[in-house]
N, CA, C and O atoms as a DFTB+ gen file, in Angstrom:
660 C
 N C O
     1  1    -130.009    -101.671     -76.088
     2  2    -128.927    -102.342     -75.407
     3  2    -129.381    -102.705     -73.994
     4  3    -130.172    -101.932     -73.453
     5  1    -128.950    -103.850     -73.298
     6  2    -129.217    -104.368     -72.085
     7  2    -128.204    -103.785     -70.961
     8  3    -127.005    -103.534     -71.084
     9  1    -129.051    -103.641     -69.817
    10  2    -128.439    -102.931     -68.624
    11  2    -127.319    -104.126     -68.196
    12  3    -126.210    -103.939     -67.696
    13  1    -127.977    -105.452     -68.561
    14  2    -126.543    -106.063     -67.836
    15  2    -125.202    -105.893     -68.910
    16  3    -124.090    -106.131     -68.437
    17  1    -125.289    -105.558     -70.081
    18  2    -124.007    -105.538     -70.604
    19  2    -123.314    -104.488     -70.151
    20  3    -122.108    -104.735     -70.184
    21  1    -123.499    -103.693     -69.845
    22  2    -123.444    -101.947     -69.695
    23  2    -122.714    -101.968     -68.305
    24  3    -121.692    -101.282     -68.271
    25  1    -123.095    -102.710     -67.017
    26  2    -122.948    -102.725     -65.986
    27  2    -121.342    -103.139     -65.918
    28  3    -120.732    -102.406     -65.140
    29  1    -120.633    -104.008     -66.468
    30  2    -119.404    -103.902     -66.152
    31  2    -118.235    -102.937     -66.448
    32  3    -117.232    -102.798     -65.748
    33  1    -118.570    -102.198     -67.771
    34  2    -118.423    -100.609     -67.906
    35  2    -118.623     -99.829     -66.817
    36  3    -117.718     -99.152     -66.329
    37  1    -120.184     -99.879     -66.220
    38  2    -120.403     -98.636     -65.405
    39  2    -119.289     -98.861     -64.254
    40  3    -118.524     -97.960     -63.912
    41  1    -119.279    -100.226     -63.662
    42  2    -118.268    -100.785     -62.669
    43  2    -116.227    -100.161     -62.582
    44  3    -115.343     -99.798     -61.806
    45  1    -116.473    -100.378     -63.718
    46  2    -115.323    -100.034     -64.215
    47  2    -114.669     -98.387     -64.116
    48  3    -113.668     -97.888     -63.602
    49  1    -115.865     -97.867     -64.928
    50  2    -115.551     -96.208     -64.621
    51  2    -115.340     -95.880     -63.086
    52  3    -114.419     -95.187     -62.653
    53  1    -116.382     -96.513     -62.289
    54  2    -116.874     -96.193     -61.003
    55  2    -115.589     -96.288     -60.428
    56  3    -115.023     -95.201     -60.312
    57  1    -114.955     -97.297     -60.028
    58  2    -113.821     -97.980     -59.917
    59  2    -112.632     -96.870     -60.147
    60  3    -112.112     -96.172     -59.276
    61  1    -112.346     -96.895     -61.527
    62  2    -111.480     -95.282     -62.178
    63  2    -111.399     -94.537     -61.288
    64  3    -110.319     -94.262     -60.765
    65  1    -112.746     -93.949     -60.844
    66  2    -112.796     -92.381     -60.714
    67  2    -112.859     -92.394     -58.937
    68  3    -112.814     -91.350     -58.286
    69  1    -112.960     -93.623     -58.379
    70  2    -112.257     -93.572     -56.244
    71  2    -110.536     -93.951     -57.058
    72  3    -109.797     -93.272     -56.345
    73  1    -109.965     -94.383     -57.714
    74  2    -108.852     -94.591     -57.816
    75  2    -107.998     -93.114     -57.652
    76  3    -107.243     -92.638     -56.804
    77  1    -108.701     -92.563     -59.283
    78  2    -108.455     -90.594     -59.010
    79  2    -108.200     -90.083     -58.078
    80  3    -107.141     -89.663     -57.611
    81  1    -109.832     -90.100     -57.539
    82  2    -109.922     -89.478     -56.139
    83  2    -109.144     -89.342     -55.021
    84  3    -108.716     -88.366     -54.406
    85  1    -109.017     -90.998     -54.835
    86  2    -107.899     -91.162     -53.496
    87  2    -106.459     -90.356     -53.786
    88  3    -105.760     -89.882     -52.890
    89  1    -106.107     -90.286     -55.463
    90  2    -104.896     -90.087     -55.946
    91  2    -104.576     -88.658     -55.637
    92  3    -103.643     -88.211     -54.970
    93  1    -105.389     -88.133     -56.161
    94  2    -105.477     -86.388     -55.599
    95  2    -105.344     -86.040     -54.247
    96  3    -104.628     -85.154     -53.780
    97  1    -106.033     -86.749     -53.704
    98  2    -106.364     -86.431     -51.951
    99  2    -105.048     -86.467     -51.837
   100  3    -104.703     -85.336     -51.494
   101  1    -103.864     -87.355     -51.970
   102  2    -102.603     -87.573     -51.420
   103  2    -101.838     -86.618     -52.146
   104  3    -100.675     -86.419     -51.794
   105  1    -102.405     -85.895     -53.273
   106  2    -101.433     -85.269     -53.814
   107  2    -101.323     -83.964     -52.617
   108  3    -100.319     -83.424     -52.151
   109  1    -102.748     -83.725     -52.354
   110  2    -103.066     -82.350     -52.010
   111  2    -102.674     -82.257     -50.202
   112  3    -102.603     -81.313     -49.415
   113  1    -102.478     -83.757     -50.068
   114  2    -101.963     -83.943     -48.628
   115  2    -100.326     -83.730     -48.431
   116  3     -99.688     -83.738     -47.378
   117  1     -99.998     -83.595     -49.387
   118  2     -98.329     -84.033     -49.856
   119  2     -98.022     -82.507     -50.197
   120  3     -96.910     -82.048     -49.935
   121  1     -98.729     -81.949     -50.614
   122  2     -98.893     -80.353     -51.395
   123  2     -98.720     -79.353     -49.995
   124  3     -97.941     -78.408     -49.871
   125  1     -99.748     -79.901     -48.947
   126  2    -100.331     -79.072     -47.789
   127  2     -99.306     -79.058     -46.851
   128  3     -98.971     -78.077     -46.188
   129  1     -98.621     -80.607     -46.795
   130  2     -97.220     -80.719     -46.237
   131  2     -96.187     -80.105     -46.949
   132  3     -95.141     -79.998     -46.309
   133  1     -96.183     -79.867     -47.576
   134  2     -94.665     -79.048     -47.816
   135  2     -94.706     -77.816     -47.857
   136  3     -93.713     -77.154     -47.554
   137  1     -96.004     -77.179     -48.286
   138  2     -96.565     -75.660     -47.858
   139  2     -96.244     -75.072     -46.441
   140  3     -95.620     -74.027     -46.257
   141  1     -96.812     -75.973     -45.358
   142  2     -96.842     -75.786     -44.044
   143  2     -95.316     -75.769     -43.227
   144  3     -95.169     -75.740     -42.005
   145  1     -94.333     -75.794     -44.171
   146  2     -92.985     -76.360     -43.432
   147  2     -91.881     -74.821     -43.257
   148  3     -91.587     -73.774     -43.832
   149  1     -91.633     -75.514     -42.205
   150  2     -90.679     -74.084     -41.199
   151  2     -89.532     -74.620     -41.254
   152  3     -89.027     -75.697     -41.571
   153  1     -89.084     -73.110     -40.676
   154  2     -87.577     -73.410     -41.196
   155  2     -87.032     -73.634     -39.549
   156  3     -87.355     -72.842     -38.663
   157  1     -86.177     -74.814     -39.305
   158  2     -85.637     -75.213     -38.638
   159  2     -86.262     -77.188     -38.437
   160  3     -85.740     -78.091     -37.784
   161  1     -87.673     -77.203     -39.413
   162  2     -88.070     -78.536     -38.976
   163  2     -86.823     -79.518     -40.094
   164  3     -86.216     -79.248     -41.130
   165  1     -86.872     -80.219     -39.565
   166  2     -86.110     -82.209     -40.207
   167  2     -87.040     -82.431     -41.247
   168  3     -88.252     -82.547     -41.062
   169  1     -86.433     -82.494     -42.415
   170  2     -87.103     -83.616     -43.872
   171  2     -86.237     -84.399     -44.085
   172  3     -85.023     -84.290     -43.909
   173  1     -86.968     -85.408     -44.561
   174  2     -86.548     -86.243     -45.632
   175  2     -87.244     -86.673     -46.880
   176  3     -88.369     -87.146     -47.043
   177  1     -85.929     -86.279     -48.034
   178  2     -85.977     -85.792     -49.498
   179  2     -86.665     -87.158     -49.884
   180  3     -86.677     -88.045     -49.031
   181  1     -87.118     -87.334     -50.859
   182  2     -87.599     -88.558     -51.755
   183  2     -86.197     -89.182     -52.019
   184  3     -86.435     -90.389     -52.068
   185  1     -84.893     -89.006     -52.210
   186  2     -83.918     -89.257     -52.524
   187  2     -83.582     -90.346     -51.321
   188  3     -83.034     -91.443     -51.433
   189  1     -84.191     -89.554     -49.887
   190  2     -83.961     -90.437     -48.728
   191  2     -82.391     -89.629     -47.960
   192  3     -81.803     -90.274     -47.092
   193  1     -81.875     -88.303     -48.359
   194  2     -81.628     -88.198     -47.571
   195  2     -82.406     -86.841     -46.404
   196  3     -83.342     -86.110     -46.730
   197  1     -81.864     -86.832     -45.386
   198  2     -82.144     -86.195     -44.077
   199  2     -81.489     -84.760     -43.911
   200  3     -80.290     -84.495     -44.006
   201  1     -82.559     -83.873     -43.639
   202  2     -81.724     -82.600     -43.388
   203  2     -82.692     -81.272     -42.526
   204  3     -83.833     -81.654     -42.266
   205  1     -82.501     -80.376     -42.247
   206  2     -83.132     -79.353     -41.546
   207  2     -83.414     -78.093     -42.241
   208  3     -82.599     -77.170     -42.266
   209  1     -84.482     -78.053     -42.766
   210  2     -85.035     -76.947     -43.668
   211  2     -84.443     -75.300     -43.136
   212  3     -84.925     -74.763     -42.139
   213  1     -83.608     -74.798     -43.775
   214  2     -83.100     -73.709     -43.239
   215  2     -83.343     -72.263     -43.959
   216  3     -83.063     -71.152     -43.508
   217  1     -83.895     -72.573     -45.107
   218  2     -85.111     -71.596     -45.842
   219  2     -86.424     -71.699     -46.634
   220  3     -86.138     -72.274     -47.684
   221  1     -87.727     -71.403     -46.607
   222  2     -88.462     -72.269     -47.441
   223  2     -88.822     -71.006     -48.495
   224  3     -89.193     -69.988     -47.911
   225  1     -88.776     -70.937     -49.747
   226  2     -89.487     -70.523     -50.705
   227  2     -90.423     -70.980     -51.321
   228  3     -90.885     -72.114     -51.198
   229  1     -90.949     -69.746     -52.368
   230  2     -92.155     -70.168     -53.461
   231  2     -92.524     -71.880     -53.393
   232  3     -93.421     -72.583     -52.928
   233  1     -90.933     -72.114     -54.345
   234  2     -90.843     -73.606     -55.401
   235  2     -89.560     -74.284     -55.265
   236  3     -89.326     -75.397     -55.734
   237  1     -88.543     -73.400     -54.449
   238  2     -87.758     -74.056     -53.771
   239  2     -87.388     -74.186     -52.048
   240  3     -88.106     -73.418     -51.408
   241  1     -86.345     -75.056     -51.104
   242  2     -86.228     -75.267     -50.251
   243  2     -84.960     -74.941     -49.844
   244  3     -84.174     -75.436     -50.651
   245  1     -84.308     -74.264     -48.861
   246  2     -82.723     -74.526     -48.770
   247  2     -82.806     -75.511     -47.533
   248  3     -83.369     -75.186     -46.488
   249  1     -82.100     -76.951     -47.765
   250  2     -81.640     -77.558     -46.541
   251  2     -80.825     -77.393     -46.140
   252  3     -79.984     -77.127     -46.999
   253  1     -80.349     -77.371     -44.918
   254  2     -78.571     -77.715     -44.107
   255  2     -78.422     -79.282     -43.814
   256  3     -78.897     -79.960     -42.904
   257  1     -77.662     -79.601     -44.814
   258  2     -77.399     -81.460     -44.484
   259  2     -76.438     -81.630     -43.645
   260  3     -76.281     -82.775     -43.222
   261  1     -75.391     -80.386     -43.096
   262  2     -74.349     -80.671     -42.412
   263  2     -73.816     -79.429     -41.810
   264  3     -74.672     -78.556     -41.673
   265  1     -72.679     -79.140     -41.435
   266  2     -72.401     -77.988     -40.786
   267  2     -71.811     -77.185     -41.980
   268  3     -70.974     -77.873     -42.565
   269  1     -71.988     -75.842     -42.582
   270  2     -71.882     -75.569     -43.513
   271  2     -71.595     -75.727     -45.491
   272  3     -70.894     -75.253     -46.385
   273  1     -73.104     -77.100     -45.184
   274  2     -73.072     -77.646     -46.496
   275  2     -74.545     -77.608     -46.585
   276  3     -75.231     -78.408     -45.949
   277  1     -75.201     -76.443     -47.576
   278  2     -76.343     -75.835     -47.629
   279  2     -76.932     -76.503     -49.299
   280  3     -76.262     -76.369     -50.323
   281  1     -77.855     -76.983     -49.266
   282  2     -78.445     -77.639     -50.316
   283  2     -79.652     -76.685     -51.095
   284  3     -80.263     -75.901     -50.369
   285  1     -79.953     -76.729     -52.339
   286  2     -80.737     -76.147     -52.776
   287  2     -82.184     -77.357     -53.561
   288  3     -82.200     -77.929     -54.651
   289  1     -83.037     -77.351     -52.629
   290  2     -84.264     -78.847     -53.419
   291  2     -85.039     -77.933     -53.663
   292  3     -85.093     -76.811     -53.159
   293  1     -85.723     -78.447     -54.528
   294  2     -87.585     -77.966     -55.146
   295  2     -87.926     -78.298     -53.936
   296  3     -87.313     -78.839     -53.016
   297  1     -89.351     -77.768     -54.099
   298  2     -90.179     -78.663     -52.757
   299  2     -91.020     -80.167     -53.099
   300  3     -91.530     -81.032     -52.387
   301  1     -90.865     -79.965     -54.596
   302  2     -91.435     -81.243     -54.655
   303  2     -90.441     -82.625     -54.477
   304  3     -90.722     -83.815     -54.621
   305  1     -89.102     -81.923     -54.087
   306  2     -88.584     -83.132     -53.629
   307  2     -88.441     -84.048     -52.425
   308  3     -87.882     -85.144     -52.405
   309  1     -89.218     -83.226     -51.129
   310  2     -89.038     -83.409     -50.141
   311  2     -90.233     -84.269     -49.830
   312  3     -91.399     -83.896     -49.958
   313  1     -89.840     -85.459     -49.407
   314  2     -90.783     -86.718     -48.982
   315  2     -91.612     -86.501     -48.010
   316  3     -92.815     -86.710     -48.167
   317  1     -90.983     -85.937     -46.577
   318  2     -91.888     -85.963     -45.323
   319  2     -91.068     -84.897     -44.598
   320  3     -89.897     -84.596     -44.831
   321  1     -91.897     -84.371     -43.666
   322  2     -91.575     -83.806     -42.972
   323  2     -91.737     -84.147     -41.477
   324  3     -92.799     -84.432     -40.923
   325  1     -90.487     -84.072     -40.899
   326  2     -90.388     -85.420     -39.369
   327  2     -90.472     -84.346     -38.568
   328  3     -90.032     -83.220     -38.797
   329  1     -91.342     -84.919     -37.146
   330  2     -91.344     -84.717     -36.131
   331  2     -89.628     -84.272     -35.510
   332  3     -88.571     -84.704     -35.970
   333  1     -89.792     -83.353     -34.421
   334  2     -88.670     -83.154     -33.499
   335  2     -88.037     -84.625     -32.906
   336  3     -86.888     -85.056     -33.000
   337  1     -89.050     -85.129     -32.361
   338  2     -88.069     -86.560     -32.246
   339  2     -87.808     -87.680     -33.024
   340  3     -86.959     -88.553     -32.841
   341  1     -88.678     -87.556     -33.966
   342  2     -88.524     -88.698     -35.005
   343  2     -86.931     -87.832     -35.663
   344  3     -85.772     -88.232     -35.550
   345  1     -87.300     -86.919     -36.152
   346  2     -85.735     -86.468     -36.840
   347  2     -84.089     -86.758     -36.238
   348  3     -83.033     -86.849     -36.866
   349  1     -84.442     -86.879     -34.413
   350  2     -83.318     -86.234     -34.029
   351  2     -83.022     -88.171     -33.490
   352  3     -81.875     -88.369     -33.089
   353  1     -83.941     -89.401     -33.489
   354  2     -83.716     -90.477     -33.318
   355  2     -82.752     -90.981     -34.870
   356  3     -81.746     -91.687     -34.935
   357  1     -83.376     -90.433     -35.764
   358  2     -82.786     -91.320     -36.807
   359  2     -81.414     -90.811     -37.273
   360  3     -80.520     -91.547     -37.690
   361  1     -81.322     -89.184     -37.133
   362  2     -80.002     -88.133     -37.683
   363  2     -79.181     -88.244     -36.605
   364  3     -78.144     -88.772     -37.009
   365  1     -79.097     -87.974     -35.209
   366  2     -78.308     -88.163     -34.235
   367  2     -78.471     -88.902     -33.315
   368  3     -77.932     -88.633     -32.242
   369  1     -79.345     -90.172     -33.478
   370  2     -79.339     -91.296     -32.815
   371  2     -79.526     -90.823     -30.974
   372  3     -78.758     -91.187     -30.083
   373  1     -80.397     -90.200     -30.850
   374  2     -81.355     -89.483     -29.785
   375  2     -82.387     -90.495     -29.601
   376  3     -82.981     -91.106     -30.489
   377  1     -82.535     -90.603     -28.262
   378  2     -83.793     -91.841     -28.020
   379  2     -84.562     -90.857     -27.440
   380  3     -84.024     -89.955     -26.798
   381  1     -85.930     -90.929     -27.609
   382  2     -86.974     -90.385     -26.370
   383  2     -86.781     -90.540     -24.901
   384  3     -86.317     -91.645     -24.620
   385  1     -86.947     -89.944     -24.120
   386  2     -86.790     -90.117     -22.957
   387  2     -87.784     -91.106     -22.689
   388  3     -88.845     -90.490     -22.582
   389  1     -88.025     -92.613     -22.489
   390  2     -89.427     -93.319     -22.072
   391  2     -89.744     -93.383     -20.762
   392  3     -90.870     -93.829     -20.546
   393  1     -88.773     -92.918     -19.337
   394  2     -89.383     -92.575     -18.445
   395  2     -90.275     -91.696     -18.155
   396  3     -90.678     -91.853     -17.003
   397  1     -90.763     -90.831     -18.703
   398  2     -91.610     -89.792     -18.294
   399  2     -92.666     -90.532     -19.089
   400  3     -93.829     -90.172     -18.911
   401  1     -92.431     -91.480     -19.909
   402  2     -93.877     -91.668     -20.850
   403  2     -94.688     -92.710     -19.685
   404  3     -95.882     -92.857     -19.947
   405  1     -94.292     -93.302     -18.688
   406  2     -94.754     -94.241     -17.989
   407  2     -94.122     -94.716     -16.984
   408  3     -93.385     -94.077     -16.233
   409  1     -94.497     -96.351     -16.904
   410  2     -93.909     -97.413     -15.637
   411  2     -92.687     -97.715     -16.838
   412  3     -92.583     -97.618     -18.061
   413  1     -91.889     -98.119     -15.732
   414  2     -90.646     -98.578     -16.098
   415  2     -90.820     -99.849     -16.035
   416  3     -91.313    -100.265     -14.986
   417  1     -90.527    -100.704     -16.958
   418  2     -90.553    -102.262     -16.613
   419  2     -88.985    -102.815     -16.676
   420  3     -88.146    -102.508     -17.523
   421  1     -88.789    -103.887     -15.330
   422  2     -87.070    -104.023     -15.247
   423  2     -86.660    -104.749     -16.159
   424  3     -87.586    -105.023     -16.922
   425  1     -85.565    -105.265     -16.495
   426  2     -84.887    -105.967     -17.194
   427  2     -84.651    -107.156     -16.769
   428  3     -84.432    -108.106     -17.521
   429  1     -84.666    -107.194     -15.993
   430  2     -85.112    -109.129     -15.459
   431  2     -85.890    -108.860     -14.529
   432  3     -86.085    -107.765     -14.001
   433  1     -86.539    -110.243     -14.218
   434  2     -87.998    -110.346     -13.496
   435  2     -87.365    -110.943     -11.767
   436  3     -87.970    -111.673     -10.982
   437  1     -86.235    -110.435     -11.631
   438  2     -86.138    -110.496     -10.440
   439  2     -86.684    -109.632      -9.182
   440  3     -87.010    -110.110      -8.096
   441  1     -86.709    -108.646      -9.446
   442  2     -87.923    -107.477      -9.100
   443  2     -89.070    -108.258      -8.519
   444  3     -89.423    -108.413      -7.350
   445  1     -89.714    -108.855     -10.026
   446  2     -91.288    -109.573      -9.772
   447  2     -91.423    -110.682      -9.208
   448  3     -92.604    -111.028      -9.191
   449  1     -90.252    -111.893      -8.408
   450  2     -90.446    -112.880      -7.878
   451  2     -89.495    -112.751      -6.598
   452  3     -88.919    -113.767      -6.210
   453  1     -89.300    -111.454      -5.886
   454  2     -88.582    -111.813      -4.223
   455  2     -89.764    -111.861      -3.905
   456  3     -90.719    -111.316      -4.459
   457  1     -89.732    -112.854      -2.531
   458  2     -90.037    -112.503      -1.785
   459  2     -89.308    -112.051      -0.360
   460  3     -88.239    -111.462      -0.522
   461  1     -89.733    -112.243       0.991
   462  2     -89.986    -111.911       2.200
   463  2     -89.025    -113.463       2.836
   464  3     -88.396    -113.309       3.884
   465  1     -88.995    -114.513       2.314
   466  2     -88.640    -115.696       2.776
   467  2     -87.129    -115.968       2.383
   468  3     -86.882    -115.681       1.212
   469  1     -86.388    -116.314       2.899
   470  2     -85.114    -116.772       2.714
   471  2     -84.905    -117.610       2.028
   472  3     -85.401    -118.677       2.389
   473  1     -84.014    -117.632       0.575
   474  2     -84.014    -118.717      -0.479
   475  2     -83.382    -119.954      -0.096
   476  3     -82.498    -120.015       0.758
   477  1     -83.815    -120.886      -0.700
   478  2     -83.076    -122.172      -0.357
   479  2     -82.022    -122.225      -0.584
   480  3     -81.430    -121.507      -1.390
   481  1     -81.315    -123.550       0.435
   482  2     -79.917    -123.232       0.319
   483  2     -79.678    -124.357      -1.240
   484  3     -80.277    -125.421      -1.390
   485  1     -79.000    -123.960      -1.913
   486  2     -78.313    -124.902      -3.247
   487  2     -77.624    -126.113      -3.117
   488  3     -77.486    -127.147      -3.771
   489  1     -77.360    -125.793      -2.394
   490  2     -77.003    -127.606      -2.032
   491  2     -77.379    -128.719      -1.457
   492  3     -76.681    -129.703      -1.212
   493  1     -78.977    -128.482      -1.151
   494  2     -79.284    -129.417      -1.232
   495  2     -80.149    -129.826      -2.331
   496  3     -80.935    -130.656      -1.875
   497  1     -80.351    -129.637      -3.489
   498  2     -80.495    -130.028      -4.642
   499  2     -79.660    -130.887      -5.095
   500  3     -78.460    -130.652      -4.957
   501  1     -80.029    -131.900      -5.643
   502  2     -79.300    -133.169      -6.133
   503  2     -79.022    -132.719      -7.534
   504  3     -79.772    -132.301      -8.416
   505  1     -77.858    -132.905      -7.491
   506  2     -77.364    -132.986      -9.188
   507  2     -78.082    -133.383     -10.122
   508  3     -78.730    -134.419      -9.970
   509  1     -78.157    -132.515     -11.555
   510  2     -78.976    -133.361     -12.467
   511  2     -77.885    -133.616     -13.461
   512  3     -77.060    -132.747     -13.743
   513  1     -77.885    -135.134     -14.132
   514  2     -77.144    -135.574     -14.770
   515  2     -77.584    -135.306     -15.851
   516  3     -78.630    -135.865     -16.181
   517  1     -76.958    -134.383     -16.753
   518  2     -76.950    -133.993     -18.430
   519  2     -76.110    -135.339     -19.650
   520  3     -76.096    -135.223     -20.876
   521  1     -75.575    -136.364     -18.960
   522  2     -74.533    -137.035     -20.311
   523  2     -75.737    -137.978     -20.520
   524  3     -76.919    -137.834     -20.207
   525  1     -74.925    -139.244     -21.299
   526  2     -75.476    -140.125     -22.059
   527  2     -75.495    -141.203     -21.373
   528  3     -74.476    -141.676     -20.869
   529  1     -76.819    -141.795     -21.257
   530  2     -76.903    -143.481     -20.834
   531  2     -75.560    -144.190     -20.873
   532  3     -74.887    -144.750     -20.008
   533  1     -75.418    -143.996     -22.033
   534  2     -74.214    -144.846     -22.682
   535  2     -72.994    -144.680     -21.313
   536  3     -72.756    -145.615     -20.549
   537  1     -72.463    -143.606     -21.235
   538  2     -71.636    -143.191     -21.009
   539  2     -71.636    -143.375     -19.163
   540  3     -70.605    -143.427     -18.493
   541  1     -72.644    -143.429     -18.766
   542  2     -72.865    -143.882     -17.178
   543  2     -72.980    -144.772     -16.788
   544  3     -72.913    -145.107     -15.605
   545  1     -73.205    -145.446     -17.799
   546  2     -73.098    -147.301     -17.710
   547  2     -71.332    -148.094     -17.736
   548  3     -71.050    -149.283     -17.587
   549  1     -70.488    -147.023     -17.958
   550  2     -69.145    -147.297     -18.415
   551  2     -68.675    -146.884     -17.136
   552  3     -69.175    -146.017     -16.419
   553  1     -67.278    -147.853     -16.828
   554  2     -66.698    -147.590     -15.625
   555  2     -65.860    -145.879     -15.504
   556  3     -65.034    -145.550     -16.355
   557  1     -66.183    -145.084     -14.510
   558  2     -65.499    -143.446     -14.570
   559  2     -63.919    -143.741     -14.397
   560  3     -63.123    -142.819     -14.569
   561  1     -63.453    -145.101     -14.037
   562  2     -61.927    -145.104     -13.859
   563  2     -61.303    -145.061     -15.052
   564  3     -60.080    -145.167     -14.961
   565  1     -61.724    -144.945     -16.109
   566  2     -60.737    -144.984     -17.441
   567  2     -60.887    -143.692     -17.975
   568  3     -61.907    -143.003     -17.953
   569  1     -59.595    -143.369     -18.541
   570  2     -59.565    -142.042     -18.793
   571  2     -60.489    -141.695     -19.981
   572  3     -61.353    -142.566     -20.084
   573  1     -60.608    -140.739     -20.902
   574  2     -61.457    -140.260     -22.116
   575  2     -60.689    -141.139     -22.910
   576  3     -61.193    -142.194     -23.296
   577  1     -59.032    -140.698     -23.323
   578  2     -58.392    -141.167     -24.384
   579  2     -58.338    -142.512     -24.462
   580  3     -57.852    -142.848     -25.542
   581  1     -58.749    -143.785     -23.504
   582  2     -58.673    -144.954     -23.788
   583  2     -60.221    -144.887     -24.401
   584  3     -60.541    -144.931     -25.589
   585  1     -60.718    -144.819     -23.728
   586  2     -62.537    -145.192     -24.338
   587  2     -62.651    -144.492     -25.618
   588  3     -63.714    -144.818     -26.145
   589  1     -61.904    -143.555     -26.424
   590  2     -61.316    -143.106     -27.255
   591  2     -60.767    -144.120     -28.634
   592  3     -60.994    -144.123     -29.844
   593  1     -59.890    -144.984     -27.646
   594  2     -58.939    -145.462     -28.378
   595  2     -60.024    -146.750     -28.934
   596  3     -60.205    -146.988     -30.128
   597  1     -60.772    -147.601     -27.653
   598  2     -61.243    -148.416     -28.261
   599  2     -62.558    -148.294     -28.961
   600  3     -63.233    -149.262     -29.311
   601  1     -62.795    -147.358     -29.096
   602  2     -63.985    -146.959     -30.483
   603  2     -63.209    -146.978     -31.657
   604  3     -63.819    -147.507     -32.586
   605  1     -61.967    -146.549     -31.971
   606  2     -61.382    -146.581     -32.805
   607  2     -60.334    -147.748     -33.219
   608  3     -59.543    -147.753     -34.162
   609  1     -60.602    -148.875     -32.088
   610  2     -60.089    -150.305     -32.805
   611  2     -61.183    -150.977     -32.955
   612  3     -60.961    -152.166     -33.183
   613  1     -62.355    -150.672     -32.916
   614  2     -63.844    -151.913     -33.156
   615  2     -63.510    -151.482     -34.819
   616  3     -62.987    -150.518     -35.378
   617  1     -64.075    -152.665     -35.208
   618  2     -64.217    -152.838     -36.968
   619  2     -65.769    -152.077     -37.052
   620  3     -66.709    -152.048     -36.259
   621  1     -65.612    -151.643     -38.044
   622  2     -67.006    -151.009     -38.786
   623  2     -67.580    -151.822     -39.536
   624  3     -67.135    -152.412     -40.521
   625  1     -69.356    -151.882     -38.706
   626  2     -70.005    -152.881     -38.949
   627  2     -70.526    -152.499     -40.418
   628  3     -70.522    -151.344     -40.843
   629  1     -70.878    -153.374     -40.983
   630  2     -71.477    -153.326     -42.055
   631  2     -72.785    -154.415     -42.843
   632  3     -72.618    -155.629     -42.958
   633  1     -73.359    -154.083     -43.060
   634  2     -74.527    -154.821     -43.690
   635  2     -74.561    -155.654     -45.188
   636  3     -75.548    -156.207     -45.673
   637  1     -73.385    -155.587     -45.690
   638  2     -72.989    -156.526     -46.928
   639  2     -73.517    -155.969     -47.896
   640  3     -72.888    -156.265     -48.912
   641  1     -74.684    -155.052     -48.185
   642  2     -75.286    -154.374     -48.906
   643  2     -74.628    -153.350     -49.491
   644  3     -74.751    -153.289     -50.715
   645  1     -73.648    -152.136     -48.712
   646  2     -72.822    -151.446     -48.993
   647  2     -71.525    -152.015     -49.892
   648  3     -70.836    -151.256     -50.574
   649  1     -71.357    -153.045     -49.825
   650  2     -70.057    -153.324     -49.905
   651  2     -69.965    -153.990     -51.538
   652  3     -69.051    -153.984     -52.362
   653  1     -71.379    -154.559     -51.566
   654  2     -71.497    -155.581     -52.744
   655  2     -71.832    -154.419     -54.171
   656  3     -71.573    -154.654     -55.351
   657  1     -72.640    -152.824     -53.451
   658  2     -72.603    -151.627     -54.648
   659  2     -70.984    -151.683     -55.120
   660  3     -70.570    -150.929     -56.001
């Protein structure tokens, strides 16, 4: 038999067996995490909900999901196990403190453009006109409702094309 037929087999197994591999690694990462878990840390169940591990056994877990409503999970039900602040942002809507993590950046950039010089005064800026050509070319002495009225006595033009469908 020829090595090149053989080779997309060997490819194949090869392939298989990092698929395995990686598969286990996560099992045993997933295994190591729920081994390692204390009682008072935040999980969340595969189910997706949230709670505070309040006993850990063998093969089971007791959570507290609420103030005297005590849950009984396997451990293989428990998805992750959250950080102190990740738990307490998503369950009681607790933000990190981000001042201590750094600079504060303001909320408008007025901060970043005073200066030292006295702002101009606003009035002398010339108006900028926002309407329509149209409409500035028309005398301002007539009220809205006439210029109104006579848009609505012109006949509607038409191209003979419409009319003859």
């Amino acid at each position: 038999m020829n090595i090149v037929t053989l080779l997309p087999f060997i490819v194949l197994i090869g392939a298989m067996f990092l698929m395995t591999r990686s598969a286990k690694r996560k099992q045993q990462q997933a295994a190591s995490m729920r081994n390692e878990m204390q009682p008072g840390a935040g999980v969340r169940t595969i189910g997706g909900m949230y709670a505070t591990v309040k006993e850990v056994n063998e093969d089971t877990v007791l959570l507290d999901a609420a103030p005297g409503v005590d849950l009984l999970f396997a451990k293989n039900a428990i998805g992750a196990v959250l950080t102190d602040d990740e738990y307490n942002r998503i369950v009681h809507g607790i933000e990190h403190d981000l001042k201590s993590d750094g600079t504060v950046v303001p909320d408008d950039a007025s901060s970043l453009t005073e200066t030292d010089e006295p702002a101009a005064d606003a009035s002398d800026d010339k108006p900028i006109d926002l309407g329509k050509k149209d409409a500035a070319d028309e005398p301002a002495d007539k009220p809205a409702e006439a210029k109104a009225d006579e848009v609505a006595a012109e006949p509607k033009k038409t191209d003979g094309e419409a009319d003859a469908k």
